[in-house]
Each structure stands twice: as C-alpha cells, then as structure tokens.
C-alpha positions, 0 to 999 in steps of 0.5 A: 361472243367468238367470231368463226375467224377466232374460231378457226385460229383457235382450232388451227392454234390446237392442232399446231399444239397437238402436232408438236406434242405427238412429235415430240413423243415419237422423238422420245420414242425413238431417241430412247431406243436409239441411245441405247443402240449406241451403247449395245453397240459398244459393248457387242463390239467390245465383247467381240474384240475381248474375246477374239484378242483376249481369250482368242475365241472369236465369236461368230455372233457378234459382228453380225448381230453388230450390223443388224443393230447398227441399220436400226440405229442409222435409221433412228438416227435419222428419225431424231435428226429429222425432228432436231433439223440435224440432217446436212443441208445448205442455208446460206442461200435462203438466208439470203431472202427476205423473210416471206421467200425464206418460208416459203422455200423451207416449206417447200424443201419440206414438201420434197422430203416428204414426197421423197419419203412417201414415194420409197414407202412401198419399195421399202415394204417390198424391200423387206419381204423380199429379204425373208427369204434371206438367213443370216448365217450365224444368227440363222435369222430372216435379214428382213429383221435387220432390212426393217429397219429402213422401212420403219424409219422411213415411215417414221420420218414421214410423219415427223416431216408432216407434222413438223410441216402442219405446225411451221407452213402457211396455207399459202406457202403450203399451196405454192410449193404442191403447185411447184411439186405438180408443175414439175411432174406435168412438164417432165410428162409433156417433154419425156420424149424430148428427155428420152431423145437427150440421151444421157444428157438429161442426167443434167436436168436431174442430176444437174439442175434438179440437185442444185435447186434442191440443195440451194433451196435448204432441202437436206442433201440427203433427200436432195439426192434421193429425190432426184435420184428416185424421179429419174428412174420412174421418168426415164428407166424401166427400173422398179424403186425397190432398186433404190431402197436396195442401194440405200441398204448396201450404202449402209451396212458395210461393216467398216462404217460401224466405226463412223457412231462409235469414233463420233461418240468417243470424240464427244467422250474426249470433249465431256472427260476433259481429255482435249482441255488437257492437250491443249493445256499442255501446248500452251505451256510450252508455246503460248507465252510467244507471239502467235503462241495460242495461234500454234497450240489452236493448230496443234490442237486441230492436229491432234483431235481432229478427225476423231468426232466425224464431225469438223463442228465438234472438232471446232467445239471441243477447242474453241472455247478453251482457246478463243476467251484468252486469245482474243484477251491477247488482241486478236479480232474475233475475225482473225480467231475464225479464220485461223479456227476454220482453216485449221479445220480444213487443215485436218480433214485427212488425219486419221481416224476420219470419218471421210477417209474411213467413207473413201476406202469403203467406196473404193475400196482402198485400205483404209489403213493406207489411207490412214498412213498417206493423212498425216504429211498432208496435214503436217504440210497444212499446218507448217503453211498455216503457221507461217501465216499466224506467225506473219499476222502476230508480229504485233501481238501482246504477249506482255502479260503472258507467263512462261510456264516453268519446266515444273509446270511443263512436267505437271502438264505433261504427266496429266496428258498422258492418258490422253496422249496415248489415246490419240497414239493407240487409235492411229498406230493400231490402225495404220499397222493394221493390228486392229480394225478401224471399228474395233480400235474405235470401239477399244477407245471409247472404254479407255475414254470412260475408264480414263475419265471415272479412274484418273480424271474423275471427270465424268458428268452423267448428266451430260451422258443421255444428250452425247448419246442422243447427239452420237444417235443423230449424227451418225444417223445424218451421215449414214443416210447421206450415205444410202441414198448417195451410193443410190445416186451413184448407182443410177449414174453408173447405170446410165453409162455416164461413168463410162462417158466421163472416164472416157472424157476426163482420160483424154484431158490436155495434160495427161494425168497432171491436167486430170489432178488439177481439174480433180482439185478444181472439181472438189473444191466446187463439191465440197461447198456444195455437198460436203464431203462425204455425199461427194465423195460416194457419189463422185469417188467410184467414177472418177477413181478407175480414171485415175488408175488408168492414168498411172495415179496412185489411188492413195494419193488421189484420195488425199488430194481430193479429200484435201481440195472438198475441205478447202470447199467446205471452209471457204466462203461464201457457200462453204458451210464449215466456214459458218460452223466456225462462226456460229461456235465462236459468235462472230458475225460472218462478214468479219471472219470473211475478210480474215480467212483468205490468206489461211485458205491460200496458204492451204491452197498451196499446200494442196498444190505441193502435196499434188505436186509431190505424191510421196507425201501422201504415199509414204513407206514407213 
C-alpha cells in the first residue's frame, strides 16, 4: 500500500515532468520561428543591399520590414536563452557557497526574474496599444505589429521562468527567497520618507546596492538591471512603467544593431565552414616551428577573428581547439595555454567589426566607422606586449620535433586561405571607408561564408546548421535584452539628474583631463568584471562622454580606451567571467590558469596605459 508521503512525491515527481515537457515545447516553439527570423533577415537585408548596390534600385520596404522582424527575434531570442540559461550573468560568487546556499540563492534570482517580468506585463500591454495609433511609413502598417513583440516575449519568458522554477526549487528555498522579495517591499515602504529626503543619493540603494546584490547573486544582469530599474520608479518617481517598457524598445531597435545576430551568425559560419582552421593553418607554417611559435599564431589568430562572432567564448572556441592539443604536446602547462588564450581575447576587443564597438557608437552616437579605424593599433599595441611576454616565457620550449614548413607548403596554405583572407579585408575595409554600412557588409559576409564553404571548401554540414541558427537566435536575443533594459537604467539615472551630478563631480578631478582618463580606466576595469561590457557601456558611456567632451578628450579615443580597460575587467580573475570561458573551453581548472595570466594582463595594462598616453594611436588619419 502507497504511504500519502509517497503519494506526494510521486505528484510532485509528475508535475516536475509535466513543467519540463511543457518547457520544452514552448522552447520549440519559439527556436523554430526564431531561427527561421535569422534567416529572413539575412535574405531581406541582402536583398536590400543587391538592389540598392547591384541594380540601384533601393527598395523602400526592406529595411523597415528588417526592424519589425528583427524586435521579434531579440525577444525569441531571449525566450530560447531563458530556457537554455544563456542569458549573461555572474557565478563565480554563488559557486563559492556551499551547495544548499548555492540553491537557495538561484532560487532566489529566479524569483527576481520572474517578479521583473510579471511587473512589465501590463505596460507591455499598454505599450502595444499605444503604438496603434502609429503607421510605419513604407509598410503602412500599425507599429504595434513590430511593438508586440516585447509583449509576447515577456510573457513567454514568464512562463518558462516559472516552470523552469517549479522543477528546480525547493519548498523551502522557494519560501525563503518570496520572504526576502516581501521583506524588501515592506522596508522600502517603512523608510520612503527617509528615501525621499536622501535625494539622489538613494540612487545608491537601488542602482547601488540593489544591482550588485542582484548581480553577485547569479541573477542574469539583464534583470538585474530591469528590476532595479523598475522599483525605483514605482518607489521614488511618479513616472508610469509603461516608460520602461518604451526605453527597452528604443534600446532595441536601432537600425545599427541589426548587425549584432547576423556578425554573430557569420562568426559561428567561419567556425563551421573551416574558414579559421585555415587561418590558423597558414600562421603556423610560417611561425610555429619557433620557440614560442604557436603562442604567435594563437595571438595572431585572436587578431584576426576576433570581434566577428559578438561573443569572446566563440571567438576563443573557434581557435582553442585547433591550437591547445599541439601546444600543450610542445610543453606548455595547461595554466599557461589559458592565460596566453584569455588575454588574447581581451587583446582583441577593440578590433572591428565588434559587437562592443558597433554598441559605443549606437549609444553615443560616435561613427562607428571612426571607431572601426581608431580599434586596430590599440589592439596591435596589445598584441606586440603579449608577444614579448610568450616570447619571454618559451625561452625553454621543445620545439625539436616541430617541422618548418617548406616554402611550397607555405604557398599551399596561403592559396587555401585566401578566401578567408579576403573575408576579414572585405568586412573591415568596406566599413571603415564607409562604402557600406555595418549591418549591410555583415549581411554581404555571411552569403560569401555560405558560398566559400558549399563552392570552395566544400565544407558545409547541415547538421550543424539548425544548432548555429538556435545558438545565433539566443545570443543575440541575450545581448539585446541586455541592451533594452540597460538603456531604461540609463534613462532613469539621467532622469534623476545624477548625469548632471557626475559630470559636473568628475570635471572637477585633480588632474584635469589626464586625472579624468585614469579614473575612466579604473572605473571600467571595475565594471567590466562585474557587468561585462556591453550593459556597462549603455549605461555608463552616455553619462560620461559629455564629460570627456567637455574636457578636450577626442571621443574616438575615449571609447577605446574604455573598451580597452572593460576587456582587462572581463578577463581578470577572480570576478572577470571571460577568464572562467577561457577555462571552461580549454578544460583547465581555474586555479592554474590564475597563477599564469598575471604577467599577460600586466603587459596589456601597460598597453592601456600607452595607448591612453598617446591618442593618435586611437585616432589615426588614414
């Protein structure tokens, strides 16, 4: 006979089962839609581009049918990266804990995504019948066709966040953290006045305190921000949420940011087609057979593919496996491997096409061609300290089985990897002389990837198409919600006068605009372990460029070294969570790659500081 004990965790056991299948199935229903987004994209944009270029008959249609598609497949996106646990966020803190803490503070970052959520979906509502009233002028149909989106992810977020919560929490854990939720809501009601009478320095309880406990606590940044962002207003504004849900809609749909899903399609294309394996292939015959060698061609390899995927783990994924095998057959400790891999990474964060770069000039709205140009002696300037350093490290490599390639195979090489060459001279040159723009010439390169890969490599596997579709839908669809609910948070700071209050604090730094530079540094070291860079930089760039403006600082330069001093934050232990990528793609433990990254990240420190020191590096005229 069942006891009722066995009976209740039998019901518990098939409701858990029914919540996961009913994920599961919304998943499906979203991923299938959404990779198929990505590839309407690609050929609306192409199509635009063919006859605007080709037959010089633009058509009026395409790239407003391109933005209404492209709100949906963010919102997609961040559906499917809600369900896989893709959406950016900070572990390394709650992986510190012991196992029970560990659950219980996931259960309660769940919590905080889903009352941020539950709370937008009314303005959402609001938000889309308000935009009836709106005509898209080529289309001539009502915005709120595109403005749904954000209501329909939202919702569907919601519900994978609950089911994905009644199948992972415990009762216990699940009350503890609606305790903490309740608890703050009374105490923020007690003290109001108090909040009131702070002024703007309450903007530290919520913008403050409340994101880093959220971020520190493994809620995704994303609604770390949102949340936040949403409580102040309620508490401390008379402002109504549909405000927010507005800001997130702006955050995402500039036309620039097209280019973030299809640059990070074409760098899974370049992976899948074999386009980087030949790269690397061709700098190791001319380099690997030296000591330090394949330390070069990893570098060099960073140098060229870096920027293209909008993600550093791809960028590192693409390269890692091809180099790691060897090099570590060479002698070198798999500690050393990460270091040389992460800091190359961070090396390469200003080289173009960069999804960060591509996010400074829409927030700011520097040209992003400008931008482009003033990446890439920055990044030489990295690399040349990086290589000093491998070489200083290899004195004593074996390079005694190593082969020089003869000058035949050298040819060999270097014919196969033209196609691929020419990709990386095509997207950059016809961005940075401004023929195309970036979404257009991101578009051009991932047909020439498809076509190099089925005509000349003949290295095409389908099988591996429907996953990059899904994986592009998700990334993209985490970095643009980072974006909307960044650019809310950034609203509500300006709104409450604190841009005017830290301009006017930071002007007035001992030092001028030299104390200004370093303090920046600094500051975006700090952010760029925290927050990464993207959600940093839409939330701290617009604030702190009119400062830099006003202190003679060429806003070209100022955006490179910020981008410059967030990728030494993003790769440096023991909060930088690129660093922990890094580990996880090349399987090392994290305590030995710690001890071996110092010297890499000091000599891109000083390469920060050189670069800072000299702003025709980032500003050159050619």
């Amino acid at each position: 006979m069942t006891s009722p004990s066995d009976q209740t965790s039998g019901g518990l056991a098939a409701l858990k089962a029914a919540c996961g299948r009913l994920e599961r199935a919304i998943a499906f229903a979203t991923e299938v839609p959404g990779a198929i987004l990505v590839v309407v994209e690609v050929i609306v944009l192409f199509t635009g581009v063919a006859f605007r270029y080709g037959l010089h008959s633009p058509l009026v249609w395409s790239d407003e049918l391109a933005s209404i598609l492209f709100l949906w497949l963010c919102m997609l996106g961040a559906v499917v990266a809600q369900h896989k646990g893709g959406h950016m966020r900070l572990t390394v803190v709650a992986s510190l804990l012991p196992q029970p803490w560990r659950d219980r503070i996931e259960t309660f970052s769940a919590t905080a995504v889903i009352l941020f959520l539950a709370l937008l979906l009314e303005p959402a509502w609001e938000h889309a019948v308000d935009q009836m009233m709106i005509t898209t002028p080529a289309l001539q149909v009502p915005d709120t066709v595109r403005s749904a989106a954000i209501l329909t992810g939202l919702t569907l977020m919601l519900i994978v966040a609950l089911l994905q919560l009644v199948q992972r929490a415990k009762l216990l854990d699940l009350a503890f953290s609606v305790g903490i939720v309740v608890a703050c809501g009374v105490l923020l009601q007690v003290f109001l006045p108090q909040l009131e009478d702070m002024e703007n320095w309450n903007l530290l309880v919520f913008f403050g305190f409340g994101v880093l406990v959220l971020v520190l606590g493994g809620a995704p940044i994303a609604f770390a921000f949102g949340l936040s962002t949403v409580v102040y207003l309620e508490f401390m504004t008379y402002m109504p949420m549909s405000i927010v849900i507005s800001r997130m809609d702006e955050g995402m749909s500039t036309f620039v940011l097209l280019s973030i899903p299809l640059f990070v399609l074409l760098g899974l294309l370049i992976e899948m087609t074999g386009l980087a394996a030949v790269l690397v292939k061709l700098l190791s015959s001319l380099v690997g057979h030296f000591k330090g060698g394949l330390s070069y061609v990893l570098i060099g390899a960073m140098y060229l593919v870096s920027g293209i995927s909008g993600s550093k783990a791809a960028d590192m994924a693409a390269i890692a496996p091809v180099l790691l095998p060897e090099m570590q057959r060479r002698g070198k400790e798999p500690g050393e491997l990460i270091g040389l891999l992460s800091s190359s990474a961070a090396m390469a964060e200003t080289i173009p096409p960069s999804i960060v770069l591509i996010t400074v000039g829409s927030v700011t709205g520097v040209s992003i061609a400008a931008l482009f140009t003033g990446g890439l002696l920055p990044a030489a300037v990295g690399a040349v300290g990086l290589v000093l350093v491998a070489w200083f490290r290899s004195r004593r490599e074996d390079v005694s089985e190593a082969v020089k390639a003869s000058g035949k195979e050298v040819l060999k090489t270097f014919v196969a990897s033209v196609p691929a060459l020419a990709l990386l001279v095509l997207i950059r040159w016809a961005v940075v002389s401004g023929v195309a723009t970036a979404t257009e010439v991101s578009t051009i390169g991932v047909v020439y990837t498809v076509l190099v890969g089925i005509l000349l490599y003949r290295h095409f596997p389908l099988k591996r198409v429907w996953p990059m579709l899904c994986d592009t839908l998700a990334l993209s669809g985490a970095i643009m919600i980072i974006l909307g609910t960044a650019t809310a948070m950034a609203w509500a700071l300006t709104q409450s006068g604190f841009s005017q209050q830290l301009a006017h604090g930071m002007a007035h730094m001992p030092g001028g605009a030299t104390g200004f530079v370093a303090l920046s540094i600094v500051v975006f070291a700090i952010l760029g372990c925290v927050l990464e860079g993207i959600p940093a930089i839409v939330v701290f760039a617009p604030l702190l460029f009119p400062i830099a403006h006003e202190l003679g600082i060429e806003p070209i330069h100022y955006a490179i070294m910020m981008v410059l001093s967030m990728s030494l934050g993003l790769f440096t232990p023991p909060l930088g969570i690129g660093f922990y990528q890094a580990c996880a793609i090349g399987r090392v433990e994290p305590d030995k790659a710690m001890r071996a990254i110092w010297p890499y990240m000091a000599a891109l420190l000083i390469a920060a500081i050189i670069v800072a020191a000299v702003p025709w590096l980032a500003t050159p005229h050619f």
